[in-house]
KEBA-149771 format. One record per residue: residue number from 1; x, y, z of N, C-alpha, C, CB in turn. Coordinates in pm, 1 decimal. Glycine has a CB too. Example, Ala and Ser with C-alpha at 12.3 -4.5 7.8 and 13.67 -1.06 7.14 Angstrom:
{pt 1,{1319.0,-569.0,780.0},{1230.0,-450.0,780.0},{1320.0,-330.0,780.0},{1130.8,-447.3,904.6}}
{pt 2,{1285.0,-225.0,708.0},{1367.0,-106.0,714.0},{1290.0,3.0,787.0},{1408.4,-59.8,572.5}}
***
This chain:
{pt 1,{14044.5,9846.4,10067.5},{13989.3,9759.7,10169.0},{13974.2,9620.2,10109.9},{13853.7,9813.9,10221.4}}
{pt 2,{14033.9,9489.5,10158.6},{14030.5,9394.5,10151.0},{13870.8,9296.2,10169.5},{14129.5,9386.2,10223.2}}
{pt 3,{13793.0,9249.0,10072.5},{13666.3,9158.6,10120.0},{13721.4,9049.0,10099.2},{13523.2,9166.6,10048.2}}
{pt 4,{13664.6,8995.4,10208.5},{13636.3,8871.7,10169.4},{13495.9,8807.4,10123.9},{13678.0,8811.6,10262.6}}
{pt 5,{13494.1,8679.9,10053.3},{13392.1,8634.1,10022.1},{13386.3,8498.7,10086.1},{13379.0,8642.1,9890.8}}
{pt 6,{13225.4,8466.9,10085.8},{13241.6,8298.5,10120.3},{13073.8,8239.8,10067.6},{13277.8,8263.4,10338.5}}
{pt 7,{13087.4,8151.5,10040.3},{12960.5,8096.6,9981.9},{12847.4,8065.6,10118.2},{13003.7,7942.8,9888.3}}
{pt 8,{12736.6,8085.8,10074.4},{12627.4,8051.1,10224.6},{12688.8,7908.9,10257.1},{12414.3,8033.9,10189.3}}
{pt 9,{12729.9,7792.5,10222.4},{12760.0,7688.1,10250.4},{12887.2,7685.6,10340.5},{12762.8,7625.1,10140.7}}
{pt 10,{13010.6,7794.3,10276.8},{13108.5,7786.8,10358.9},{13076.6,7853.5,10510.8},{13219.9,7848.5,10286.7}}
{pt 11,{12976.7,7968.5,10520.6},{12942.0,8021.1,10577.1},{12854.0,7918.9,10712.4},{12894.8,8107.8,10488.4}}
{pt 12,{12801.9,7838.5,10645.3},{12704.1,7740.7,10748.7},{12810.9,7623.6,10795.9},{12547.1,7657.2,10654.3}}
{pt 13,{12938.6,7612.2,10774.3},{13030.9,7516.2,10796.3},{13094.0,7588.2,10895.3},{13113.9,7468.0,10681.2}}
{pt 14,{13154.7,7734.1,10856.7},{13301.4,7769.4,10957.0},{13231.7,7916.3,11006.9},{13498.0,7793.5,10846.9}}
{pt 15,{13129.5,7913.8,11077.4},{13092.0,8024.4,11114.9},{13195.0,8156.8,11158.6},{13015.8,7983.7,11207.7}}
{pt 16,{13274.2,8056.8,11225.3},{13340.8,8123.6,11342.4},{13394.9,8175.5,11245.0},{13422.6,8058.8,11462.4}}
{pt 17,{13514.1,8149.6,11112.7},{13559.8,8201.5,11051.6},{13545.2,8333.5,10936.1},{13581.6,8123.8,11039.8}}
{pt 18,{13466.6,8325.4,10942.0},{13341.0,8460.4,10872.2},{13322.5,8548.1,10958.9},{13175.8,8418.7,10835.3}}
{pt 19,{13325.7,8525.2,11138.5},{13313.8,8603.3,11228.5},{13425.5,8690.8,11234.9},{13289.5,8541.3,11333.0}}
{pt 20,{13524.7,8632.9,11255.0},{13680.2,8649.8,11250.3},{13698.8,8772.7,11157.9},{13764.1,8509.7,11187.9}}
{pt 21,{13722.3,8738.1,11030.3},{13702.0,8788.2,10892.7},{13651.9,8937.1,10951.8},{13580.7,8688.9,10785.5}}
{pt 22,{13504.7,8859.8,10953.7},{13459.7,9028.9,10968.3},{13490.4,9138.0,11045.0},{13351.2,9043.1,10994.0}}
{pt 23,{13574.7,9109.4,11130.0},{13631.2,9190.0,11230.7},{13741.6,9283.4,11156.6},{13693.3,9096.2,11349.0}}
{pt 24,{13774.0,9245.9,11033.9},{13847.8,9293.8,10976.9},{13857.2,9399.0,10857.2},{13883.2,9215.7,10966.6}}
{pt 25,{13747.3,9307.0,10800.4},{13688.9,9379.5,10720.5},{13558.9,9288.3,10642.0},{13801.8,9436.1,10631.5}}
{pt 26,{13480.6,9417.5,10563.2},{13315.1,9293.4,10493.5},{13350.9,9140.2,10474.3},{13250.1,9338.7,10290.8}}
{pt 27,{13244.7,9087.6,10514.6},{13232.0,8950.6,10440.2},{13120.1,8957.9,10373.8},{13229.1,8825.2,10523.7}}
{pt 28,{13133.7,8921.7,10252.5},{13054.1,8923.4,10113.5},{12990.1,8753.7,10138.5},{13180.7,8952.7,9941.8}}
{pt 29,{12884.9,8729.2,10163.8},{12802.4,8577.4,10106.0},{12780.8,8578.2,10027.1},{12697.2,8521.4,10135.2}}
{pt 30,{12760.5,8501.7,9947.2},{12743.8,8448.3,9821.7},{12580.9,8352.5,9839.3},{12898.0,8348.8,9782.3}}
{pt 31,{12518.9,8378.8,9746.0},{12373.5,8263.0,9721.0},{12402.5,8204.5,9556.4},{12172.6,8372.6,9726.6}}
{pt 32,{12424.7,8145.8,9580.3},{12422.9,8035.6,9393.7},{12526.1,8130.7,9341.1},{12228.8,8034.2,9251.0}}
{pt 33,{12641.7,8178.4,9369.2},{12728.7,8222.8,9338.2},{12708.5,8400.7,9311.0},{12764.0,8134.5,9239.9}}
{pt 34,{12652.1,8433.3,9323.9},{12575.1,8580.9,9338.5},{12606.9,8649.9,9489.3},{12390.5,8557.0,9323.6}}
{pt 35,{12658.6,8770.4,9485.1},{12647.2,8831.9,9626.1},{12517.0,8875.1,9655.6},{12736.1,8948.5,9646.4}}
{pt 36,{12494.9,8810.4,9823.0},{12379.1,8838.8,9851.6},{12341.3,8931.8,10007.0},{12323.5,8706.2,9840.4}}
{pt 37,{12440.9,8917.4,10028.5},{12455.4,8924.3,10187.8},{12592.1,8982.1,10280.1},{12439.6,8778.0,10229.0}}
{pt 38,{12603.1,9139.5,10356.7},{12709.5,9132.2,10379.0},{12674.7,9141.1,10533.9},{12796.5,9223.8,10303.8}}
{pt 39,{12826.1,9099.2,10590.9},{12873.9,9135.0,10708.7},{12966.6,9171.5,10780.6},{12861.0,9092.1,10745.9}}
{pt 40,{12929.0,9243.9,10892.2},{13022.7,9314.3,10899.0},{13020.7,9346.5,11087.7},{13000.8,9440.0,10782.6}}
{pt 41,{13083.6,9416.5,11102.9},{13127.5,9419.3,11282.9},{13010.1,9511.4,11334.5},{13311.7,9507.5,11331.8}}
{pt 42,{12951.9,9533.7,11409.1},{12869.2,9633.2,11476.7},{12941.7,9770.3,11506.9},{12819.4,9572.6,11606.9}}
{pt 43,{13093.9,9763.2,11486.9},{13126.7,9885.3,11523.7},{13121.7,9957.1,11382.4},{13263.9,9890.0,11603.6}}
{pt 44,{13174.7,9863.5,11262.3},{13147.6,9907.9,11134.8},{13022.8,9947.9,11124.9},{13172.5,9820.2,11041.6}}
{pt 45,{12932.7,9860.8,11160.5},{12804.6,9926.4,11106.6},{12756.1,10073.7,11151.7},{12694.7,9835.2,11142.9}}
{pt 46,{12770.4,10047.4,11291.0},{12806.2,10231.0,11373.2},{12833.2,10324.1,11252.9},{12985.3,10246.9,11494.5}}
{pt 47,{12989.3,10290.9,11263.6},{13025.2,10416.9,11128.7},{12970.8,10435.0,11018.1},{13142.1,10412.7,11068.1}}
{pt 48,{12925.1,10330.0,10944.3},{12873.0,10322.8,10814.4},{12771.0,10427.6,10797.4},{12818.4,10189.9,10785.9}}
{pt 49,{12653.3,10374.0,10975.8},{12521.3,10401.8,10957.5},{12508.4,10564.9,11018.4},{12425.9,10281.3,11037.6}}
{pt 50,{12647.1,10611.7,11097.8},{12676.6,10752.7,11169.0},{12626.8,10752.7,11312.1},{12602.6,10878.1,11091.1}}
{pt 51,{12612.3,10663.5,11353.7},{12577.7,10664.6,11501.6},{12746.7,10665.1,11569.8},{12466.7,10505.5,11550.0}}
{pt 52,{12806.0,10730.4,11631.4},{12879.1,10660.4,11707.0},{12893.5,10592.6,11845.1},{12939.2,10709.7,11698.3}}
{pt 53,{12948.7,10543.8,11815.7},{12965.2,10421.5,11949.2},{12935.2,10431.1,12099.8},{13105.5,10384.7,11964.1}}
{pt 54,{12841.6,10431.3,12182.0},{12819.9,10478.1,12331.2},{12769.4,10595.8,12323.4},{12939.3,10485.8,12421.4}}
{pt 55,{12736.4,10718.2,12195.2},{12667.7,10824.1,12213.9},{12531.1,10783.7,12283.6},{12655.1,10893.1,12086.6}}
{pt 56,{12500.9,10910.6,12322.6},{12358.6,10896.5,12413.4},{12298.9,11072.8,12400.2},{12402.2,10835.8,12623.0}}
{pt 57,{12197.4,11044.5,12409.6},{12078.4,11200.3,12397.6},{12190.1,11308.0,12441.5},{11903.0,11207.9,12543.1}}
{pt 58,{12216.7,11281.4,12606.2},{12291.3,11379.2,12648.7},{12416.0,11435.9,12559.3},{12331.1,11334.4,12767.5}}
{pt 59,{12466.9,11357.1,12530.7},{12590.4,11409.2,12463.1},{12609.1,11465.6,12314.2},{12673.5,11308.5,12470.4}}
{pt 60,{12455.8,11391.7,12254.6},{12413.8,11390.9,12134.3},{12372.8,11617.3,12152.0},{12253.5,11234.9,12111.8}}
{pt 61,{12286.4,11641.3,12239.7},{12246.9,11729.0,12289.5},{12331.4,11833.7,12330.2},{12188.3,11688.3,12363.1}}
{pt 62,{12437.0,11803.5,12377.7},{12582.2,11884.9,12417.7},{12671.0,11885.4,12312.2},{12666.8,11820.9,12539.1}}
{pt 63,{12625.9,11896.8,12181.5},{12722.2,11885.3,12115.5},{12763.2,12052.8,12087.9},{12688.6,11788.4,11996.2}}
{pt 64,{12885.6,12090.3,12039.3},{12977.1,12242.6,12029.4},{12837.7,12294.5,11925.1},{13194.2,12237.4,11928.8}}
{pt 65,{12853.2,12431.6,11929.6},{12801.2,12454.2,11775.5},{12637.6,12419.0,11823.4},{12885.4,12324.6,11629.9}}
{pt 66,{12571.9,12360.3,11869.4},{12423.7,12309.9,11857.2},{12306.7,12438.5,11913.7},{12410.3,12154.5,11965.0}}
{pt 67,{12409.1,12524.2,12014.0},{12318.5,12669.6,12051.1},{12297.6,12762.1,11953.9},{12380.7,12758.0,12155.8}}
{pt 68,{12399.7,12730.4,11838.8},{12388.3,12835.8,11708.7},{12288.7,12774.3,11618.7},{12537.7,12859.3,11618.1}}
{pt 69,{12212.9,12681.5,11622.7},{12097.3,12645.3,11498.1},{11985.0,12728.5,11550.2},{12042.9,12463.1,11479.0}}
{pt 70,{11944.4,12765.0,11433.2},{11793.5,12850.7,11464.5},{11720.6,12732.2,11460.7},{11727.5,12980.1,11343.7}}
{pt 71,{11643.9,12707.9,11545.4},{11483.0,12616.3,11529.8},{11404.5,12705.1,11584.7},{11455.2,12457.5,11616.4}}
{pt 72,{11303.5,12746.6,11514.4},{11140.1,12809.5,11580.0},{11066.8,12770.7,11499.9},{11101.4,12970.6,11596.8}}
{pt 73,{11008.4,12625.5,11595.9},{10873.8,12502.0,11551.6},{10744.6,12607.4,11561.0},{10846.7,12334.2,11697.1}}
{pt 74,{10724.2,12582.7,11490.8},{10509.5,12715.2,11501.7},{10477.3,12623.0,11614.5},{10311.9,12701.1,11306.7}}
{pt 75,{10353.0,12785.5,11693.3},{10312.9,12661.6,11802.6},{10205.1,12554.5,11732.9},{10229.9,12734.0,11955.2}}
{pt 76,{10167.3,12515.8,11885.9},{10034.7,12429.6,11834.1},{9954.5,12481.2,11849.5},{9994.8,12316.6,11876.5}}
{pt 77,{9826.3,12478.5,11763.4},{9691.0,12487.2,11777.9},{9654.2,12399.8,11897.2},{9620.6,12448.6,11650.9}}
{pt 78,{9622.0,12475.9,12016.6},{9513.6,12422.3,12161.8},{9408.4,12456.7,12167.4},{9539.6,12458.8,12295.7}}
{pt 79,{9358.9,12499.8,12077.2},{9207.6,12533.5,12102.0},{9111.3,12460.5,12115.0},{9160.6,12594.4,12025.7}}
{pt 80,{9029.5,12396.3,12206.9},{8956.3,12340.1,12169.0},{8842.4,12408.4,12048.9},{8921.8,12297.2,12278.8}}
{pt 81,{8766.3,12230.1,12002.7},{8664.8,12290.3,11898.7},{8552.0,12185.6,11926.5},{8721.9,12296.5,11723.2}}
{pt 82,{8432.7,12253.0,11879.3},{8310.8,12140.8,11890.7},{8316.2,12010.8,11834.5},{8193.3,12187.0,11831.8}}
{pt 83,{8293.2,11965.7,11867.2},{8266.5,11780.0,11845.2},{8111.1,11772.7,11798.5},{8285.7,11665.8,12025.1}}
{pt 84,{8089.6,11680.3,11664.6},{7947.6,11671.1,11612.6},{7933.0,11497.4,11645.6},{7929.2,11727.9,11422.3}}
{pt 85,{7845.1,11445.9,11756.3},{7876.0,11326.9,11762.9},{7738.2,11243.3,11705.2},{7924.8,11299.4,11908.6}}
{pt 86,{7667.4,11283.4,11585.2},{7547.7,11297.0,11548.4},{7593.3,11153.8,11414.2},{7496.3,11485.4,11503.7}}
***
């Protein structure tokens, strides 16, 4: 995978071009010549972070395979109990 880099300065000059870039792949900023800062597309970040793109509860919820997990949460304690308001 190809980065690019650009200094915060080039970055505050050619925005648009860092935008661009990133569509492609990371853009690496630079602070006093040090990487400090990346960016990157929102769809990248999706993947990176495992969300994918337009999922929603429902579908998240319908997924194959999801009737076979055992979950049995303990119940809750409803009981009420005395209150000492002394």
């Amino acid at each position: 995978m190809a980065v690019t880099t650009v200094s915060s300065r080039e970055l505050n000059q050619d925005l648009g071009k860092a935008k661009r870039a990133a569509t492609q792949n990371p853009v690496i900023i630079t602070d006093r010549g040090k990487p400090a800062f990346v960016l990157l597309s929102y769809t990248e970040y999706q993947r990176l972070n495992g969300a994918a793109p337009g999922r929603n509860l429902v579908e998240a919820l319908s997924m194959p395979g999801l009737s076979e997990i055992n979950f049995d949460p303990p119940k809750a304690d409803m009981r009420s109990r005395p209150v000492d308001f002394s």
